[in-house]
N, C-alpha and C positions, 0 to 999 in steps of 0.2 A: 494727295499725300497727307496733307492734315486732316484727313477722317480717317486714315492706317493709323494718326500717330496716336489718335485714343483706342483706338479699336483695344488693346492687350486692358488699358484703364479698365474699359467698358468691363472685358471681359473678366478681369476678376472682380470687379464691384457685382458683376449678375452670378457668377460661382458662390460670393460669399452670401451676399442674399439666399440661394439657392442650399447652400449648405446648411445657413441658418437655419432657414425655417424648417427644413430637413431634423434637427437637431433638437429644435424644441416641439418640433411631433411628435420624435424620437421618446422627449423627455415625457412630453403628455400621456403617451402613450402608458410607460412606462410606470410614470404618477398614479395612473388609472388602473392599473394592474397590482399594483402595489396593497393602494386602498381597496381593492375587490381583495385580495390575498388575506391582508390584515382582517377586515372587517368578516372571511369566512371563519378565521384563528378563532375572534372573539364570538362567533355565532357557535362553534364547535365547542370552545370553551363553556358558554352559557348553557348549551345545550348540557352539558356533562353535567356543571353545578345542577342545574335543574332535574338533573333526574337522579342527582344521588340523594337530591331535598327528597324529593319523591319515595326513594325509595326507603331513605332514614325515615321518615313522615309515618311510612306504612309499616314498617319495625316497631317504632315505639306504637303507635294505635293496636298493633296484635298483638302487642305483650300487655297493653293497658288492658283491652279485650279478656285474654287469660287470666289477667288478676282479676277481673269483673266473675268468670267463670270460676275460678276459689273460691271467690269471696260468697260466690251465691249456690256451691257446693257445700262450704263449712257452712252457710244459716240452714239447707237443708238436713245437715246433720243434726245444728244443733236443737232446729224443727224437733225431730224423731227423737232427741232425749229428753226435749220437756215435757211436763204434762201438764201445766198449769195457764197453756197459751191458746187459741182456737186454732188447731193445723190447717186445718181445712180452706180457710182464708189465707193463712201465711202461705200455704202450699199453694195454693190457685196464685197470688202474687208473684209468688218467685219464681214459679213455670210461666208468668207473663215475661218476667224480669229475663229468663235465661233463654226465652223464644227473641225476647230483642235484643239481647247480647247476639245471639246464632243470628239474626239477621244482620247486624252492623257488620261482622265479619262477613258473609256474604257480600256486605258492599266492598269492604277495602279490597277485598281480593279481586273484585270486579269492576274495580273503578280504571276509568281512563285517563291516563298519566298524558295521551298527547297533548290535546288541547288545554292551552293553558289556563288560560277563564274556566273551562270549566273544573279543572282540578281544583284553581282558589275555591271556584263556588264549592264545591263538593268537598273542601276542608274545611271550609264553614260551616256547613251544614252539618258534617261527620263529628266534628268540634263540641257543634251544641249537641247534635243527639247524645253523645258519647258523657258528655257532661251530664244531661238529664238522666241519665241511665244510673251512671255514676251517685246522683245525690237520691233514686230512689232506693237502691242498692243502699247507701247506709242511711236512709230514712227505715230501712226492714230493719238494719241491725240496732235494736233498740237493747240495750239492757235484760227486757226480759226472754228475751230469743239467745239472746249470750250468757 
């Protein structure tokens, strides 16, 4: 008879254990689902940020491009109205200068925005050429070409 009279004891102390631990799987469970949810938000999120960089990044380099492409349309203009300059040099220059402008644009249009490293590298690298291009572009426009 005194092993009946614990037995109900027993039996809820092993349900509440039983429920417990139930509850905090429950919860782990849930914990874990949570932080996989959140942290896809933030990967979706970054992913967006990251490709509207991307895609601002390649806007402004084609319009910087375009003005590169003026700028080296009005010297050949202004080429063709002096006569006190050597064309022929200026001219051989500026057909270098507006074959690497036509190739840089070939790159942005054809660069790959997946991978990340290599996008930085390839903004680097597009950064300095675009640059150098840039200073030999107003190294031509000297005074006596203008």
């Amino acid at each position: 008879m005194k092993q009946l009279k614990h037995l109900p004891a027993l039996s809820i102390l092993f349900f509440t254990i039983v429920m417990n631990s139930c509850d905090s799987a429950d919860k782990q469970f849930l914990s874990e689902r949570n932080e996989r949810a959140e942290t896809s938000r933030v990967s979706v999120r970054n992913d967006r940020i990251y490709d509207a960089d991307a895609a601002s990044y390649s806007r402004k380099e084609e319009f910087h491009l375009k003005a590169n492409d003026v700028a080296i349309a009005s010297l050949k203009a202004a080429l063709n109205t002096k006569s006190n300059i050597p064309k022929a040099a200026y001219s051989k220059q500026l057909d270098e200068l507006a074959s690497r402008n036509n190739e840089l644009c070939k790159q942005i249009h054809n660069c790959n925005t997946e991978d990340k490293e290599a996008w930085a590298h390839f903004k680097m690298r597009f950064d300095s050429d675009i640059c150098q291009l840039s200073a030999d572009i107003a190294d031509l426009s000297t005074p006596s070409i203008k």
